[in-house]
N, C-alpha and C positions, 0 to 999 in steps of 0.2 A: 504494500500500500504506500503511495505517494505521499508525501510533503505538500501540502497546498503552497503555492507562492504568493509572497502577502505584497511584495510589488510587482508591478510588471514592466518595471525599469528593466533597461537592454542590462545584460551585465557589466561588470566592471571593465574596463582595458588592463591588459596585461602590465601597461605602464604604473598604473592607478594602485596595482597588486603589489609592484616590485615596491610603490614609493610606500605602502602600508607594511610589506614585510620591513623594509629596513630601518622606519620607526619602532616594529616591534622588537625588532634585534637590539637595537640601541638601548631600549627601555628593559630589555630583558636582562640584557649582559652589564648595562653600566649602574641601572638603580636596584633591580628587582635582586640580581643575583648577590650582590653584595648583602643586602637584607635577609636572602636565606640563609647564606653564613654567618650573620649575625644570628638564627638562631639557637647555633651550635652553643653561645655563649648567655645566650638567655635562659638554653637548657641546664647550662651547667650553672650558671647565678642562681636560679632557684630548685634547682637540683628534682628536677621532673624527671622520674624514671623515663625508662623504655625496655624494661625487660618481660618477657610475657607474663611472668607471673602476677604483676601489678597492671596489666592492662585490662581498662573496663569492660565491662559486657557490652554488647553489641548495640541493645537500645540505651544505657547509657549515654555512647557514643553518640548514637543517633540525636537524642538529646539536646547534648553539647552542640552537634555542628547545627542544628533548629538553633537555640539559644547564639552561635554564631551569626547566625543569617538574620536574627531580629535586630541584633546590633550594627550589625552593618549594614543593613538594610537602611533605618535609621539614622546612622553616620550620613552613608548615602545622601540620602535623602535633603539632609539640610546642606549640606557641603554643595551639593549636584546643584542644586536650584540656588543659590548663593552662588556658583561660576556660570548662573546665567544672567545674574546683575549684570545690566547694560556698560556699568563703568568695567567690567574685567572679566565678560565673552571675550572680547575681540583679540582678549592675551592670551589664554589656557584654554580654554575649553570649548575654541572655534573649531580648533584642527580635529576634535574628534568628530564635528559634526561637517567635516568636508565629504564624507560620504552621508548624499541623503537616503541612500536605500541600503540598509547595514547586510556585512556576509559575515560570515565565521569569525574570518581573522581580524578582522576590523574590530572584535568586542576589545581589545587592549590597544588598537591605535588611538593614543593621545599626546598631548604636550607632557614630556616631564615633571612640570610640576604635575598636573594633573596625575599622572602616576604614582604622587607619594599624600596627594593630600586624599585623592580617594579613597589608594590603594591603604591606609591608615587603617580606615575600618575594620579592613580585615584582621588585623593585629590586636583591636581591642580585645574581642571574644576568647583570642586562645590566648592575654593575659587572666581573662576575669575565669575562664573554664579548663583551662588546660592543665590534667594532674597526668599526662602523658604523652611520649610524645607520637603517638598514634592519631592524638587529635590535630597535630599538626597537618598530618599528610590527608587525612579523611575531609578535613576540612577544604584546602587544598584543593583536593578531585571536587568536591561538594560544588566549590564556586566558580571553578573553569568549566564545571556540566550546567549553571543556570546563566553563564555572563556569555558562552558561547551558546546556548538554546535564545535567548532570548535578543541576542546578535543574528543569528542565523537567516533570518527573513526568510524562516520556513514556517508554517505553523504544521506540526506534525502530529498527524492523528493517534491518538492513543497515547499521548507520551505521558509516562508515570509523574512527570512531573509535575500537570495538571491535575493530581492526586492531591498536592499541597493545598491545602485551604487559603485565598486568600493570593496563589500564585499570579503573578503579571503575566508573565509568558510574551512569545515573540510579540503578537498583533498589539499590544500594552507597548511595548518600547517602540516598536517600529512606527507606530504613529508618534512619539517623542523626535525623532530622526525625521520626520517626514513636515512635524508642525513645528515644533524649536520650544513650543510654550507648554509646560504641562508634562504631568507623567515622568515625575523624576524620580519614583522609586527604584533600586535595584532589583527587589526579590518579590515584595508585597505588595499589595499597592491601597491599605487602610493609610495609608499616613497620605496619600494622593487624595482617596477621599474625603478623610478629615477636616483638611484644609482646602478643597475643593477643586483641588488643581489637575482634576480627571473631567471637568465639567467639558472640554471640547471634545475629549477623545469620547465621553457618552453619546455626544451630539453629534458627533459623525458615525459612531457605532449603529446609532439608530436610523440615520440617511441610510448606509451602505444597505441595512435590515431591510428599510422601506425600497429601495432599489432592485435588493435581491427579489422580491414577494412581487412587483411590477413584473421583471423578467420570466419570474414563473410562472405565473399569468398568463402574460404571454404566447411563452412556449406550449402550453398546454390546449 
């Protein structure tokens, strides 16, 4: 079963691919990589095991990377829409949105800064939860499987992910990508609600609905 395509923008150029891999290589090897060796030292500062015998149970884990992703979610959330203040878009947080139809590898092309002030998030959760270092890496896979599903500008049927209560999922950001205003969650999207900043993407949710029902209409 197919991936529905949530734009129908031509694809990328090969040129457009090369200039987003070699932001991500940058961003990988000069900020990101240095920070996961720094957590060799934060393991050992607060002396978090990693041997099996002290490694949690499974839903434990589970747990912990949920509690992970409500933090960051949240970090997210105010930081994202704070680099869409008009005085300091046009420094950080334009270059991520020079692709307006998002693919894969695009979920981590950003400005540097941008790299460390969102990438932040991520780090609260596994200081406030982490008694192992198995939450590290779980965690880890947890946020490259929802920051690349939800970059992917696929929506994909049956994906467990849409299991999560409250999940954004691809058509959730890819209208952020498409509008610029709205929909600044990472993971969830009650904090979009909250504050009401889902209020276009409802409004054109319910166009596209009222369009689709037209067409089948039609066709019938």
């Amino acid at each position: 079963m197919e991936g529905e395509s949530i734009s129908e923008d031509k694809p990328e150029t090969w040129e457009r691919q090369w200039k987003c891999f070699k932001t991500l290589m940058f961003n990988h090897f000069c900020i990101q990589l240095p920070l996961i060796c720094g957590t060799y030292y934060f393991t050992e500062y607060f002396d978090i095991p990693y041997d099996w015998e002290t490694m949690p149970k499974w839903y434990v884990l589970l747990a912990q990377c949920l509690g992970c992703a409500v933090i960051e979610d949240t970090w997210h959330y105010f930081l994202h829409r704070l680099l869409h203040h008009k005085r300091i878009y046009k420094y950080i947080h334009k270059v991520h949105h020079e692709f307006v139809a998002p693919f894969g590898m695009q979920a981590e092309y950003a400005h540097p800064l941008e790299t460390l002030i969102l990438g932040a998030g991520f780090f609260i959760g596994i200081m406030v939860f982490c008694n192992h270092v198995i939450l590290l890496w779980a965690w880890v896979i947890c946020r490259l499987m929802e920051t690349i599903d939800v970059h992917s500008g696929y929506d994909i049927p049956l994906n467990p992910l849409h299991l999560i209560p409250f999940y954004a999922g691809a058509r959730f950001h890819d209208f952020h990508h498409m509008n610029f205003i709205g929909n600044y969650s990472s993971t969830f999207t009650w904090w979009d609600k909250l504050f009401g900043t889902d209020s276009q993407y409802n409004s054109y949710s319910e166009k596209v609905k009222k369009q689709e029902h037209v067409m089948e209409k039609k066709t019938k």
